[in-house]
N, C-alpha and C positions, 0 to 999 in steps of 0.2 A: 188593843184592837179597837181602832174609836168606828162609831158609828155611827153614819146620819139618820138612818133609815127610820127613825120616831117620827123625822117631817112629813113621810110619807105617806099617804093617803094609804089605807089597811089595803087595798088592792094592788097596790105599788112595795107596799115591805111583802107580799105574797108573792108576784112576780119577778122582785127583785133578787130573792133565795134561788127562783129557779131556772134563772139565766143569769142574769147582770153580775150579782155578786154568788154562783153557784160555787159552792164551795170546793168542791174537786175541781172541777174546772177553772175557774176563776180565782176562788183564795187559795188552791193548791193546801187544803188541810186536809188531815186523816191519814195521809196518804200508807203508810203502814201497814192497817186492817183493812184496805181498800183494797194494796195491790194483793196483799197477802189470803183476802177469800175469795178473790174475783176468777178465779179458775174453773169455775163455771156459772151458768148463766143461775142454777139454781142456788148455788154456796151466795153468790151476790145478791141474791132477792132475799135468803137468809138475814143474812149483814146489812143488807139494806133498812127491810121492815123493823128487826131491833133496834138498828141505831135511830130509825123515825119514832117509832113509839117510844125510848129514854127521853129523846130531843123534845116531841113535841111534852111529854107531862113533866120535865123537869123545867121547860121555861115556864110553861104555866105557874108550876108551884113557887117559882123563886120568884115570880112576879109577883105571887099574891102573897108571898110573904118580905119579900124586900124591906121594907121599911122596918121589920123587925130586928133584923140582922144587923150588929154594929159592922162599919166599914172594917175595922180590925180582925175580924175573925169571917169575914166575908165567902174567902177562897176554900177555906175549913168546911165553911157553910153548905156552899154550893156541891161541894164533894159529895158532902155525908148524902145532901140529896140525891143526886146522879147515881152515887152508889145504890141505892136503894131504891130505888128503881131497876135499876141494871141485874140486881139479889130477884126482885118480883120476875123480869123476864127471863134471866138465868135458869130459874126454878121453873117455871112455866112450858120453857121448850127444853127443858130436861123430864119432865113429863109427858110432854104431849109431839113434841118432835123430839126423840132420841136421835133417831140417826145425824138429823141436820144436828143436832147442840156436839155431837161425836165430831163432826165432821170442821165445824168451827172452832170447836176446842174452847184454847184459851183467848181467844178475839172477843170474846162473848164477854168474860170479866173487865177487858180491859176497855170496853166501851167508857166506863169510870172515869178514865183520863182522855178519852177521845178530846184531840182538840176541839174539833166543830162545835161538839156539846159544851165544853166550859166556854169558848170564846162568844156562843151565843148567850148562857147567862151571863157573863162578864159585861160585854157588850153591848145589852140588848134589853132581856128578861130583867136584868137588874135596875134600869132605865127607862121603865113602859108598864103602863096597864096591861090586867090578865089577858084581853081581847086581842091587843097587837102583837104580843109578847107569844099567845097560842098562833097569831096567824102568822108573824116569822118561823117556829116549830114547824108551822105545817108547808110552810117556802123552803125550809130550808131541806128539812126532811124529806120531801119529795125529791127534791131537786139534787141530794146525795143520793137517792133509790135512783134515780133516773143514769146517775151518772156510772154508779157501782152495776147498775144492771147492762150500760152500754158498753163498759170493758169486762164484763163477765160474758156478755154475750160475742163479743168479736172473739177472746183467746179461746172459749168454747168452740167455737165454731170453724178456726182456724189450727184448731190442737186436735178434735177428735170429729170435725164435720157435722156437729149435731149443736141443735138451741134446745136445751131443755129435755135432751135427751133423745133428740128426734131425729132424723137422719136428712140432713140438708144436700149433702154430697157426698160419694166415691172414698173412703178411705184413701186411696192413692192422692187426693187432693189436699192432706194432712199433713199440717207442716207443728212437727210437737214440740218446738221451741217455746209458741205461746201458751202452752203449760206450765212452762219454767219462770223464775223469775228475772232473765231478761227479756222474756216476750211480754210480761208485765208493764216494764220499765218502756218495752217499744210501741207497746199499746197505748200507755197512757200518755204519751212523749209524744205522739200521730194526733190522738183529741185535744191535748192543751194547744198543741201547734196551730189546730183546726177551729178550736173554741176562739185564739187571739183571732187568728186572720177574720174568722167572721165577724166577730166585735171591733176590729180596726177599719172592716171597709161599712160599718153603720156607724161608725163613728167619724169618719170621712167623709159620708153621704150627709149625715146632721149638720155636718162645719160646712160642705157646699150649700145645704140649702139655706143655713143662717146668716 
């Protein structure tokens, strides 16, 4: 997964997580534990905020410890870290959010292997100072909150008429498909369609004005 984003000015690898190259939308990663807790708006802000807090402290640390790590046992490396991070937050909202850690299950362990999370150290954190390396963590990490929260809140709200619990419409207006996991697949298949076409006509607009 190569990556130019070092050339970029810190304010540009920031922005670039969370549009340009957003990760659900754009590199189509995760997709798994995305569609699989996005069933409502709160399970998504769940899944969201842990997978921002592994992302953003495991690029940090694999930044600041990079040069330590031989290229051969690299991928080993980065594991053990992710994982342990992932053991601190697991442990965390198994104490202090029961119900949500109930509710996410086994999504929560397997943050470990999240693509997003290895391809940014692979990528990224493994190739850059602790500064760039935290403020891609916190592009990219939003910018998956943003994204997991926008199809958590459509199937929500099209499955049982409420955001966050709150009554937006009519039960009769209730279509419970997007409960299901082909309302997932129609949800997220509506925003990537939505995410290109707007990326194609400013990319359109940049070649007419150059």
């Amino acid at each position: 997964m190569a990556d130019n984003r070092g050339n970029l000015s810190n304010f540009g690898v920031f922005t670039a997580g969370l549009i340009q190259q957003n990760p659900t939308f754009s590199q189509v990663l995760g997709l798994c534990p995305t569609l699989a807790t996005s069933t409502t708006a709160k399970n998504a802000l769940g899944m969201g905020l842990a997978t921002f807090i592994v992302l953003v402290a495991s690029n940090l640390f694999i930044s600041m410890i990079r040069k330590l790590i031989p290229s051969e046992i690299r991928i080993p490396a980065y594991i053990s870290v992710i994982a342990s991070f992932v053991t601190v937050i697991n442990l965390f909202m198994h104490g202090y959010t029961y119900q949500m850690w109930k509710t996410l299950g086994l999504y929560i362990p397997l943050i470990v292997v999240n693509c997003i999370i290895m391809g940014r150290a692979e990528s990224f954190a493994s190739k850059n100072g602790m500064l760039k390396s935290l403020i891609d963590g916190l592009g990219m990490g939003l910018g998956f909150i943003g994204a997991i929260l926008l199809l958590g809140i459509t199937r929500e709200l099209f499955s049982a008429g409420t955001i966050f619990g709150y009554t937006i419409w009519p039960k009769s207006y209730e279509i419970f498909v997007f409960a299901l996991p082909p309302g997932a697949f129609l949800v997220i298949g509506f925003y990537l369609a939505l995410f290109r076409y707007i990326g194609g006509r400013k990319k359109a607009k940049s070649i007419r004005k150059a």
